[in-house]
N, CA, C, O and CB atoms as a CASP TS submission, in Angstrom:
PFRMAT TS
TARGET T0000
AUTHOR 0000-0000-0000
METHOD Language model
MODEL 1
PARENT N/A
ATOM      1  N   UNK     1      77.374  39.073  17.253  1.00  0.00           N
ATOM      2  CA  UNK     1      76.924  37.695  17.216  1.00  0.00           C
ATOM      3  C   UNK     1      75.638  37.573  18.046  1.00  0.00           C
ATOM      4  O   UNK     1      75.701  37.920  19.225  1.00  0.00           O
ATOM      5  CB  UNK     1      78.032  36.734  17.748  1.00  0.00           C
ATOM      6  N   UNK     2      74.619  37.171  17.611  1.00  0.00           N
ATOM      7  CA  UNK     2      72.915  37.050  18.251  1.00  0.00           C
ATOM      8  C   UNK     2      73.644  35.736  18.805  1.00  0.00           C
ATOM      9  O   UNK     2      74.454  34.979  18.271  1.00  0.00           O
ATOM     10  CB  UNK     2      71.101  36.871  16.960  1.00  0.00           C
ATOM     11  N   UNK     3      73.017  35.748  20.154  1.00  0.00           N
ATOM     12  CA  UNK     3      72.807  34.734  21.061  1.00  0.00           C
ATOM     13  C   UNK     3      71.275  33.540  20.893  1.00  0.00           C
ATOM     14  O   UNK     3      70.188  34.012  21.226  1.00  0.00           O
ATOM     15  CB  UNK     3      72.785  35.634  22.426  1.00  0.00           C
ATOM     16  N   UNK     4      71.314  32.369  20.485  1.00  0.00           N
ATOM     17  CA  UNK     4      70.271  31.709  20.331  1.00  0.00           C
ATOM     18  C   UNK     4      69.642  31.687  21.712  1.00  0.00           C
ATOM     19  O   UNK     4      70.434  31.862  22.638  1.00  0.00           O
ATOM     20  CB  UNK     4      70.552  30.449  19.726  1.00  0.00           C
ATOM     21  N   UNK     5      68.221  31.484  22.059  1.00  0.00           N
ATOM     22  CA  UNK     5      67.566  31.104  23.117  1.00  0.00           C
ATOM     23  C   UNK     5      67.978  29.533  24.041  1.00  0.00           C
ATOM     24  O   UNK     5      68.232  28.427  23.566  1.00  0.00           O
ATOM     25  CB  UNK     5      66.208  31.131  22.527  1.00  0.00           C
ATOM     26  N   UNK     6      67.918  29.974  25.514  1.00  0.00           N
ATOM     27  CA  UNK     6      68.592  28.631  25.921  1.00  0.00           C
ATOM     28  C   UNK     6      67.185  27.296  25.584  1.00  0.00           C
ATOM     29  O   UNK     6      66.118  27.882  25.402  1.00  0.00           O
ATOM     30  CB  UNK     6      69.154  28.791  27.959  1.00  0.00           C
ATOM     31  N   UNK     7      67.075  26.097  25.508  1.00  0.00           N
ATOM     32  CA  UNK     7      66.758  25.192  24.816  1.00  0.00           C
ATOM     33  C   UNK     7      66.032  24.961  26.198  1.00  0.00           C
ATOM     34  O   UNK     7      66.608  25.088  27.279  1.00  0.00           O
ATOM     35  CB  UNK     7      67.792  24.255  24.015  1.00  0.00           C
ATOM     36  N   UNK     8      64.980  24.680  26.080  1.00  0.00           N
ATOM     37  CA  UNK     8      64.312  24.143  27.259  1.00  0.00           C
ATOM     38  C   UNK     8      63.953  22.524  27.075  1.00  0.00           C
ATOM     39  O   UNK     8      63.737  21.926  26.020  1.00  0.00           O
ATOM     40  CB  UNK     8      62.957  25.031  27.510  1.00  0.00           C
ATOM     41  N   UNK     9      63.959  21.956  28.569  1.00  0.00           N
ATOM     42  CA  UNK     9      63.931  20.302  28.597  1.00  0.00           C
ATOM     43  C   UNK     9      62.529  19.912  27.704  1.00  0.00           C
ATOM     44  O   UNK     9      61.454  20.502  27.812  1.00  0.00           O
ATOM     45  CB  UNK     9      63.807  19.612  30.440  1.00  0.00           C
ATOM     46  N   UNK    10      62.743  19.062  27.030  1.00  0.00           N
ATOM     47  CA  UNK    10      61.470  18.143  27.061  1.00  0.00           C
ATOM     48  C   UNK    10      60.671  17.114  27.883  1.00  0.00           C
ATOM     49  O   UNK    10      60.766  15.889  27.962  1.00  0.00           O
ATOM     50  CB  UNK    10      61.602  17.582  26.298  1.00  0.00           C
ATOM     51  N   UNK    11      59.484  18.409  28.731  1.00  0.00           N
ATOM     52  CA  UNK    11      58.553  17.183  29.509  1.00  0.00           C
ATOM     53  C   UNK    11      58.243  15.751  29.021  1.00  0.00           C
ATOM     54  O   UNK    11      58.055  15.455  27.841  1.00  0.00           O
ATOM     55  CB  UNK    11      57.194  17.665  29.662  1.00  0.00           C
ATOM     56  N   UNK    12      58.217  15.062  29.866  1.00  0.00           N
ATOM     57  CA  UNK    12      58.315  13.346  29.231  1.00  0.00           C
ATOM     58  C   UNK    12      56.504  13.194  29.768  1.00  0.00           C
ATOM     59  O   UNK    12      55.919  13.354  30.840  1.00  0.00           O
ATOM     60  CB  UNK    12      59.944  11.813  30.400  1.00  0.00           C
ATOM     61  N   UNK    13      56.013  12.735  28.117  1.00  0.00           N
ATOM     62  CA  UNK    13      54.257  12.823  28.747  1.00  0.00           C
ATOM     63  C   UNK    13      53.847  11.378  29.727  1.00  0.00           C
ATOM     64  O   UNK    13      54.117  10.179  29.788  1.00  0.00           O
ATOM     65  CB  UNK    13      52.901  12.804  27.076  1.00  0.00           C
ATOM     66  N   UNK    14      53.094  12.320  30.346  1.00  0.00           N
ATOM     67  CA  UNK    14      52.416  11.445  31.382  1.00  0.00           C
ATOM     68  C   UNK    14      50.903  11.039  30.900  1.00  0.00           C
ATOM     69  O   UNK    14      50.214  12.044  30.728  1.00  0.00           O
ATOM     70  CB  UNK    14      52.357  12.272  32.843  1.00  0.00           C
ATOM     71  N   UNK    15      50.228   9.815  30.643  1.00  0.00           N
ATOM     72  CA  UNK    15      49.139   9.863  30.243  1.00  0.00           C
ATOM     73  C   UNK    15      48.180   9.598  31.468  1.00  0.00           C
ATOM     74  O   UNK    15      48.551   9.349  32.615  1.00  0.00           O
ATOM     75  CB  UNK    15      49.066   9.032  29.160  1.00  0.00           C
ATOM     76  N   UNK    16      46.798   9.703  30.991  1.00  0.00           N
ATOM     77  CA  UNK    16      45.796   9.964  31.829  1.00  0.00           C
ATOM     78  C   UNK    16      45.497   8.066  32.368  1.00  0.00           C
ATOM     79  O   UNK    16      45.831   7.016  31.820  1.00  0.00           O
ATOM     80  CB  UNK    16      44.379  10.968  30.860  1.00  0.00           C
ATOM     81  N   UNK    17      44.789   8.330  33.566  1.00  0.00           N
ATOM     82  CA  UNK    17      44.864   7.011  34.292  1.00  0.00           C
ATOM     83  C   UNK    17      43.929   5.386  32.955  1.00  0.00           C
ATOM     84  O   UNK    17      44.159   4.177  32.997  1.00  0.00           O
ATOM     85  CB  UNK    17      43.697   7.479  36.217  1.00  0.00           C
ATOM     86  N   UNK    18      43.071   6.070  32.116  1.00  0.00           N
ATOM     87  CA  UNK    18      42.905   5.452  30.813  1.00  0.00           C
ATOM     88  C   UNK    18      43.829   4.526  30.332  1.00  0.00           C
ATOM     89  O   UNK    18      43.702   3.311  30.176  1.00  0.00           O
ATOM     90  CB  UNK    18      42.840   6.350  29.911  1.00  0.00           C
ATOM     91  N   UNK    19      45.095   5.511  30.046  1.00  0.00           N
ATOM     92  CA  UNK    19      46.090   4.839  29.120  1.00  0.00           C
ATOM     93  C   UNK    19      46.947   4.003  29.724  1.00  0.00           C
ATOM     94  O   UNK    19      47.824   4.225  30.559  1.00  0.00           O
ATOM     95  CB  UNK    19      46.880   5.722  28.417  1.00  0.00           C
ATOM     96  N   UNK    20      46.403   2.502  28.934  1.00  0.00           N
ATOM     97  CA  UNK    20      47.043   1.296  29.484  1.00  0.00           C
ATOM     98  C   UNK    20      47.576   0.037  28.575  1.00  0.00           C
ATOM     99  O   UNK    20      47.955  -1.102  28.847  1.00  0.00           O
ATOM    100  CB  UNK    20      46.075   0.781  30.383  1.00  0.00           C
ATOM    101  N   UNK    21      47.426   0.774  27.393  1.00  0.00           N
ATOM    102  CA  UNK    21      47.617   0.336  26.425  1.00  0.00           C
ATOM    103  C   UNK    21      49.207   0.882  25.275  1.00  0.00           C
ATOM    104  O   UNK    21      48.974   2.073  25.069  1.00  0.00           O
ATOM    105  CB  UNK    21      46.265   0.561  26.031  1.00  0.00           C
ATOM    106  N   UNK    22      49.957   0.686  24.867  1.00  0.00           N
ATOM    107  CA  UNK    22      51.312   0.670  24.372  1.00  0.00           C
ATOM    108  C   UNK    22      51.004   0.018  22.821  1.00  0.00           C
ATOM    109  O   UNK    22      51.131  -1.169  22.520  1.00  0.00           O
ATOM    110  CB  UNK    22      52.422  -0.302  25.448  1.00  0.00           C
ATOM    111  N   UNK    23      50.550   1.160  21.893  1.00  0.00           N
ATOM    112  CA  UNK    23      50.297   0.561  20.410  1.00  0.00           C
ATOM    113  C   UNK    23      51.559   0.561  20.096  1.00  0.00           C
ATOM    114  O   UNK    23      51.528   0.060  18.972  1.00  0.00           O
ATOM    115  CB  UNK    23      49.362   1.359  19.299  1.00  0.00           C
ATOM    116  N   UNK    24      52.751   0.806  20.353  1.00  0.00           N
ATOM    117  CA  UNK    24      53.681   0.674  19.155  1.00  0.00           C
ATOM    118  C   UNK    24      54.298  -1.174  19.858  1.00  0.00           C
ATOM    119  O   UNK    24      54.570  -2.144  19.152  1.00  0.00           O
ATOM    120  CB  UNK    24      55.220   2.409  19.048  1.00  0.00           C
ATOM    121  N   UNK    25      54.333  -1.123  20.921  1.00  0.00           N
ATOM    122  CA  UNK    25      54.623  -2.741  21.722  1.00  0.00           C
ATOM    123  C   UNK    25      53.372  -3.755  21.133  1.00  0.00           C
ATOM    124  O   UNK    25      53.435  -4.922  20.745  1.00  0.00           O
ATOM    125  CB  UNK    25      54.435  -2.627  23.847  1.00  0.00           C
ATOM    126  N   UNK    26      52.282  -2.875  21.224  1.00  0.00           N
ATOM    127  CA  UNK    26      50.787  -3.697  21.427  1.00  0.00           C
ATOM    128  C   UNK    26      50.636  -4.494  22.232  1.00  0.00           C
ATOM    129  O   UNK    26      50.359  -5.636  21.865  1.00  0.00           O
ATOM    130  CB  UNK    26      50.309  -4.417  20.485  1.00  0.00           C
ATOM    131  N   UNK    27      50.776  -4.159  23.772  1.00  0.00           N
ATOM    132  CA  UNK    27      51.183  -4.741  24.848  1.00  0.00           C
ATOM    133  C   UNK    27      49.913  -4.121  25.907  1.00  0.00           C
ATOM    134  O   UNK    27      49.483  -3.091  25.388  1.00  0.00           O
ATOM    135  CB  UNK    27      52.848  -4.360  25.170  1.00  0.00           C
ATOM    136  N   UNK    28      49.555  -4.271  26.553  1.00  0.00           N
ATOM    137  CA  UNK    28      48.773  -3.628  27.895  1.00  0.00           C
ATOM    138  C   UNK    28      49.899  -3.356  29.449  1.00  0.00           C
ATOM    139  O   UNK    28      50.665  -4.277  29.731  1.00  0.00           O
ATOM    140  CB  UNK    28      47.351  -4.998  28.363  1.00  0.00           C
ATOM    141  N   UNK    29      49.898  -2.059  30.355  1.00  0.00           N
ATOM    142  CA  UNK    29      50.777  -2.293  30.973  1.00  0.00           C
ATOM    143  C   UNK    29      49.835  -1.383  31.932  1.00  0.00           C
ATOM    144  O   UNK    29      48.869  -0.658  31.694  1.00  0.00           O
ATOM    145  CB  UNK    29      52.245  -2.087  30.469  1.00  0.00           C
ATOM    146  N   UNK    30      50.695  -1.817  33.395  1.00  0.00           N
ATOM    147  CA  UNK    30      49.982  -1.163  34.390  1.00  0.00           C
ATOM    148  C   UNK    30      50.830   0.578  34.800  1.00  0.00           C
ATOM    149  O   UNK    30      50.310   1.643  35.133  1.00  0.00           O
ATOM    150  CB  UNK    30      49.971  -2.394  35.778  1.00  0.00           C
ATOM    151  N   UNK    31      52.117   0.245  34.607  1.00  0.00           N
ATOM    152  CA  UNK    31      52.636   1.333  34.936  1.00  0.00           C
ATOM    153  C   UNK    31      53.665   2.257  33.320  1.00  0.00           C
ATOM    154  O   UNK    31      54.601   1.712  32.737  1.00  0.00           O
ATOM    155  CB  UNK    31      53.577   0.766  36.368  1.00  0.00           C
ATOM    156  N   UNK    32      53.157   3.545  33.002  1.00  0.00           N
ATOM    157  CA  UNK    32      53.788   4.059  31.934  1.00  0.00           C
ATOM    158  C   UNK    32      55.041   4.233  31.904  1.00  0.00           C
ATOM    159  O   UNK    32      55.625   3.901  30.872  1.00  0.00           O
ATOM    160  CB  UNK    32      53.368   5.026  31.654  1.00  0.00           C
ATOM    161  N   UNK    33      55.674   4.703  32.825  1.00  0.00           N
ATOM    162  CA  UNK    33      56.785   4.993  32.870  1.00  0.00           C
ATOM    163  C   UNK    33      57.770   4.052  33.030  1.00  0.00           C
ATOM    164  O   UNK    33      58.937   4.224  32.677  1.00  0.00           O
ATOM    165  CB  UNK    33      56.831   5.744  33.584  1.00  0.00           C
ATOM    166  N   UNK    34      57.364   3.126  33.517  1.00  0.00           N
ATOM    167  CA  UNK    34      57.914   1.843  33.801  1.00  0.00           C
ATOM    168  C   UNK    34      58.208   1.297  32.228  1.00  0.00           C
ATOM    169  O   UNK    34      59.290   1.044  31.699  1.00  0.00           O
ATOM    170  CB  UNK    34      56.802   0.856  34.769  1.00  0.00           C
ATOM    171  N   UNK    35      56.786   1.207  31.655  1.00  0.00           N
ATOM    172  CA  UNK    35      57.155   0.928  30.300  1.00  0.00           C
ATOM    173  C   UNK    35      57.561   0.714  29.324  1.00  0.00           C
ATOM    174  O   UNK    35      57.866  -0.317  28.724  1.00  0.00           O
ATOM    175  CB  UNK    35      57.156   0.997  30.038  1.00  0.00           C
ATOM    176  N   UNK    36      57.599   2.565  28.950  1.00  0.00           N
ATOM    177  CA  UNK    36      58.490   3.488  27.844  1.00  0.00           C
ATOM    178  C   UNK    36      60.288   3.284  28.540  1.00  0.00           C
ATOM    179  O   UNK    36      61.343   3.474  27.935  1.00  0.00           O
ATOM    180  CB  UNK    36      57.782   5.642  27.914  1.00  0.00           C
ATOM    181  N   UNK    37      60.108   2.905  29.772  1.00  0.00           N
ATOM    182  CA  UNK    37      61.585   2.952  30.231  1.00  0.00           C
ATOM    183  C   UNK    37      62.035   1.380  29.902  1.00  0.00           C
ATOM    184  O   UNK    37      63.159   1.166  30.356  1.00  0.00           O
ATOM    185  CB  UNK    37      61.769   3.424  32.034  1.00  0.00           C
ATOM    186  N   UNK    38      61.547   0.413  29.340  1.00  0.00           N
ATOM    187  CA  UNK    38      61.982  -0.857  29.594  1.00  0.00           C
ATOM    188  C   UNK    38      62.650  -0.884  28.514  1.00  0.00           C
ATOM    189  O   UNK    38      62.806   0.120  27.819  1.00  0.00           O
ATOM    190  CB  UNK    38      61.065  -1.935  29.836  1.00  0.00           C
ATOM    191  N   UNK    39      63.164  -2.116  28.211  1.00  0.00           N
ATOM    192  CA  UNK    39      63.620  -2.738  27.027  1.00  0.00           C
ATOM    193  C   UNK    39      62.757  -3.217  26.019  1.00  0.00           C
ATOM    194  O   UNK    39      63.108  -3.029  24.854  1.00  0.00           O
ATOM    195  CB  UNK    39      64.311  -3.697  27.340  1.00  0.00           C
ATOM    196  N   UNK    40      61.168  -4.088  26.356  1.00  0.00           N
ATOM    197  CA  UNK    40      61.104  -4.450  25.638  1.00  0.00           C
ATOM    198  C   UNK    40      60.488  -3.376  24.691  1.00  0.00           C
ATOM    199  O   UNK    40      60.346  -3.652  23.500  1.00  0.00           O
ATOM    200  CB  UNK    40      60.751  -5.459  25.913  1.00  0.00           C
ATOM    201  N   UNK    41      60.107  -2.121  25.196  1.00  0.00           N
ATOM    202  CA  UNK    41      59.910  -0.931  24.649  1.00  0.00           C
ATOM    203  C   UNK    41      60.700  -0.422  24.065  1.00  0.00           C
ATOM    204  O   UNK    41      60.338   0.072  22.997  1.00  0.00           O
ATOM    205  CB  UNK    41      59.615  -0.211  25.260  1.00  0.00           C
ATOM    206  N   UNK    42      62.098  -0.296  24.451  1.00  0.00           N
ATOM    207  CA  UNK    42      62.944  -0.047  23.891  1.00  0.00           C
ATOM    208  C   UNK    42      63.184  -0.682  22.361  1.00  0.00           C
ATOM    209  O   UNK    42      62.952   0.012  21.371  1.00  0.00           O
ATOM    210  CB  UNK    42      63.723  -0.238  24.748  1.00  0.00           C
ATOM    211  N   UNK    43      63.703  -2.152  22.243  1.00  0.00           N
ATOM    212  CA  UNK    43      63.882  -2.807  21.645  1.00  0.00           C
ATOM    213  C   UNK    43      62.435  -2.867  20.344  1.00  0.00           C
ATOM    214  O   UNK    43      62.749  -3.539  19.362  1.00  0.00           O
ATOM    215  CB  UNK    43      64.291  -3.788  22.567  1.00  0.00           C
ATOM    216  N   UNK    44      61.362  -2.414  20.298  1.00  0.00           N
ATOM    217  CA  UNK    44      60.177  -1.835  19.886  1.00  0.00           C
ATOM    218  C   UNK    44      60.356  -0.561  19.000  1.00  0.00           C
ATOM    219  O   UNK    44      60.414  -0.391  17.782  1.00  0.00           O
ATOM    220  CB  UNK    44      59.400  -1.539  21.071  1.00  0.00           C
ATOM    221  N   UNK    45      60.406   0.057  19.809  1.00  0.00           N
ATOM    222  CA  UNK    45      61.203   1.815  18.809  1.00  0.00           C
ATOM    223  C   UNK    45      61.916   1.488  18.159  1.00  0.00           C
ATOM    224  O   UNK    45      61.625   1.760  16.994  1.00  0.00           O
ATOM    225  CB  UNK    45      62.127   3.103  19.475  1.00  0.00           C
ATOM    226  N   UNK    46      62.948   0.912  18.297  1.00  0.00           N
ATOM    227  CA  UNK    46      63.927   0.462  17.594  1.00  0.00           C
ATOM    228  C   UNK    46      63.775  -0.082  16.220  1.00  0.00           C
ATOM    229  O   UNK    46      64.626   0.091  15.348  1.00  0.00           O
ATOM    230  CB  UNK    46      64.427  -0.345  18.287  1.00  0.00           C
ATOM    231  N   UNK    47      62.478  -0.862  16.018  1.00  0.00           N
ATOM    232  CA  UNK    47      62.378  -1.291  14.733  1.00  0.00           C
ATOM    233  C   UNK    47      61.366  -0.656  13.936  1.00  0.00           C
ATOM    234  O   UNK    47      60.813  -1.171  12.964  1.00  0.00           O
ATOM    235  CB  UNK    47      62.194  -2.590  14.723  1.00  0.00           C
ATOM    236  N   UNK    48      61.083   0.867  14.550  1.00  0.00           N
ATOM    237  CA  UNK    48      59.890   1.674  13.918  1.00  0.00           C
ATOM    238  C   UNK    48      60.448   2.485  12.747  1.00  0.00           C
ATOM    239  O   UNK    48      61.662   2.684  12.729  1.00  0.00           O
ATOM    240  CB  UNK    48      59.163   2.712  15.017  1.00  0.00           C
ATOM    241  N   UNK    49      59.621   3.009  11.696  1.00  0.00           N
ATOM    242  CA  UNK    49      60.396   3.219  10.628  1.00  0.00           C
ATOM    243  C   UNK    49      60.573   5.046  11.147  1.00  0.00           C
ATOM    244  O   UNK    49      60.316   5.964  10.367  1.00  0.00           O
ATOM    245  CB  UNK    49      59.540   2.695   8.937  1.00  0.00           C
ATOM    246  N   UNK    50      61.015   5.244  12.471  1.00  0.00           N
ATOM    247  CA  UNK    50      61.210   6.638  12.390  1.00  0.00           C
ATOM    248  C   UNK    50      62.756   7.140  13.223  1.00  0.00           C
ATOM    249  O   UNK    50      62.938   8.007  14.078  1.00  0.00           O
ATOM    250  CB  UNK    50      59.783   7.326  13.093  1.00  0.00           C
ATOM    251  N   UNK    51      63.859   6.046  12.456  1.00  0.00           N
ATOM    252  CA  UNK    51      65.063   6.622  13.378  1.00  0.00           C
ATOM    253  C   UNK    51      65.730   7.684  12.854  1.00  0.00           C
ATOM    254  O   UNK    51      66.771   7.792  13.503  1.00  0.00           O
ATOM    255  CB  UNK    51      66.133   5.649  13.664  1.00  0.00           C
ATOM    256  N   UNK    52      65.666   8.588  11.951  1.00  0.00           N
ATOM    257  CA  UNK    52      65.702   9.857  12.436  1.00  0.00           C
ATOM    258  C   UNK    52      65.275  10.889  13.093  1.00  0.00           C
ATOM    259  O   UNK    52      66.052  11.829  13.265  1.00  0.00           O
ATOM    260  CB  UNK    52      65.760  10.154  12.018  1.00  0.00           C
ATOM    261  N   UNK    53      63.562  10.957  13.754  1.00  0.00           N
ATOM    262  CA  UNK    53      63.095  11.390  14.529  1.00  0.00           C
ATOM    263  C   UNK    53      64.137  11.238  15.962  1.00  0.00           C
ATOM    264  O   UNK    53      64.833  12.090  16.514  1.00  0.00           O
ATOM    265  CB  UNK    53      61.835  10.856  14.417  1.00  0.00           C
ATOM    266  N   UNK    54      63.871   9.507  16.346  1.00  0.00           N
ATOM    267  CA  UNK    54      64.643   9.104  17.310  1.00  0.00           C
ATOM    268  C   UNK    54      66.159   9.601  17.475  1.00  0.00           C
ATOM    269  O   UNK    54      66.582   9.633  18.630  1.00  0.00           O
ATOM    270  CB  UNK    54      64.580   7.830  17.188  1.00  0.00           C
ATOM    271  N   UNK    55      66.983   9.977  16.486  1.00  0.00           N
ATOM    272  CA  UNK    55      68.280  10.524  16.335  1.00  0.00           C
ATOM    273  C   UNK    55      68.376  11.894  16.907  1.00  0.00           C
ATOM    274  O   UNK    55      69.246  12.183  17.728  1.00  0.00           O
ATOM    275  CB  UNK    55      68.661  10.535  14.935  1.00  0.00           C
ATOM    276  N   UNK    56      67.477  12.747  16.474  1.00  0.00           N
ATOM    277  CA  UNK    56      67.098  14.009  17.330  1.00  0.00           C
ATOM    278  C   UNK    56      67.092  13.992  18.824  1.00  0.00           C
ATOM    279  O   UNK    56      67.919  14.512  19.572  1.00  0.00           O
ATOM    280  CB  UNK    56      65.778  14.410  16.999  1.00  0.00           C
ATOM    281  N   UNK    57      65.747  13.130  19.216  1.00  0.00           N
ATOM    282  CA  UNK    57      65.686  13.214  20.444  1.00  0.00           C
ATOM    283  C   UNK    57      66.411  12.273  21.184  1.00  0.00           C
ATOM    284  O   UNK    57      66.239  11.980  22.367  1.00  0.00           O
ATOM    285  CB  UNK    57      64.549  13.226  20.744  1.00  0.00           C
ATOM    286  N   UNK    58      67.382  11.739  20.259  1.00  0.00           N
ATOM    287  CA  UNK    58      68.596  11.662  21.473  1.00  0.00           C
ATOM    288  C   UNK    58      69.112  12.458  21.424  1.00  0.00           C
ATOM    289  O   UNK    58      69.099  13.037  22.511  1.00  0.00           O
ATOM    290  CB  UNK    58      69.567  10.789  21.604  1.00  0.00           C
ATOM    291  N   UNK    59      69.779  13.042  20.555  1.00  0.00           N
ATOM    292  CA  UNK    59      70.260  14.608  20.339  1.00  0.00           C
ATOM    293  C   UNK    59      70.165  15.396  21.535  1.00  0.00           C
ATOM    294  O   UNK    59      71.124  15.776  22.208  1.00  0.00           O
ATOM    295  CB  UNK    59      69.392  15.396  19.262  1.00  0.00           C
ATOM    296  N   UNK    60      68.810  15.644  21.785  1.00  0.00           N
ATOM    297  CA  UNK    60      68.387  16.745  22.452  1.00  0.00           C
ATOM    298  C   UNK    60      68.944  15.931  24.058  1.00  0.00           C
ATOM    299  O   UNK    60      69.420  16.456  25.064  1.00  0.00           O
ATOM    300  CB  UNK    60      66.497  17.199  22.120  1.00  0.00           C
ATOM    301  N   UNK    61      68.826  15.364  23.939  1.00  0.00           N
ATOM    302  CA  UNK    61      69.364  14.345  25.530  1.00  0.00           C
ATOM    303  C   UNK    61      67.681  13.609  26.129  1.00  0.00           C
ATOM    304  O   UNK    61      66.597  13.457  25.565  1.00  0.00           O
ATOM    305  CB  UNK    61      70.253  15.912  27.340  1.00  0.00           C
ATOM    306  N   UNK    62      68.109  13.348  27.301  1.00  0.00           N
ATOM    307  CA  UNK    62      66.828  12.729  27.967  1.00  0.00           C
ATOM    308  C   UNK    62      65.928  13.476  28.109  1.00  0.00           C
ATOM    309  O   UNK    62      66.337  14.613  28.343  1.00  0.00           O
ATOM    310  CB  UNK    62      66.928  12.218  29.150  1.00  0.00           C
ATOM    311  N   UNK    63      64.340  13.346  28.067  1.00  0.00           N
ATOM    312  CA  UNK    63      63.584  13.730  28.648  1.00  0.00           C
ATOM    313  C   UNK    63      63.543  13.665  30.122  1.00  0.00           C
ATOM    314  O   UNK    63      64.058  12.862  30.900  1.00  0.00           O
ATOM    315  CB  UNK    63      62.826  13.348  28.144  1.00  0.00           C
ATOM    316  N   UNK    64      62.611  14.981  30.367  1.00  0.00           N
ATOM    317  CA  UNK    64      62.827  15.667  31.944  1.00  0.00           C
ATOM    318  C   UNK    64      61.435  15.186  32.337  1.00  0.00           C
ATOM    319  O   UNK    64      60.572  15.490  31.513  1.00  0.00           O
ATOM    320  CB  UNK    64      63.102  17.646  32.131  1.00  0.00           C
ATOM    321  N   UNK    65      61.010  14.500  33.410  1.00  0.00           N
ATOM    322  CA  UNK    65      59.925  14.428  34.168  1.00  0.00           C
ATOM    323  C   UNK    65      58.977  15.142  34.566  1.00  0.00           C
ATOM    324  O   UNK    65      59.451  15.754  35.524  1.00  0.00           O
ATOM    325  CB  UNK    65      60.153  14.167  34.874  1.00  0.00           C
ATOM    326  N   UNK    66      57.568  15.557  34.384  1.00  0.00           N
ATOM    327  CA  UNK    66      56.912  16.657  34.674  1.00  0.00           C
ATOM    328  C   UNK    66      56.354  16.938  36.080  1.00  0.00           C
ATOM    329  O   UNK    66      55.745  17.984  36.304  1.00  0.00           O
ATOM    330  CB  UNK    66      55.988  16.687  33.829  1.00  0.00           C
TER
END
């Protein structure tokens, strides 16, 4: 039986001090992480036409902090 490779975390991106802007919200924000972590971000993804992407990466679990 081959052993698969262990799965490494997914870094959660950090953008450059530029990015202050949130096209899928279309919102302006001061802090990113703060952001992507809220609800109303949340509640945003949520109505994007890509929830099987999103099904995966819950799958995979949380993203890891870089």
């Amino acid at each position: 039986m081959t052993r698969l490779p262990a799965l490494k975390p997914i870094p959660e991106p950090v953008p450059v001090e530029e990015h202050i802007y949130c096209a899928i919200c279309e919102v302006k924000f001061n802090n990113f992480l703060e952001h992507v972590r809220s609800s109303k971000h949340a509640a945003c993804t949520e109505i994007q036409s890509f929830p099987d992407i999103d099904d995966v990466i819950k799958e995979l679990g949380e993203v890891q902090p870089m």
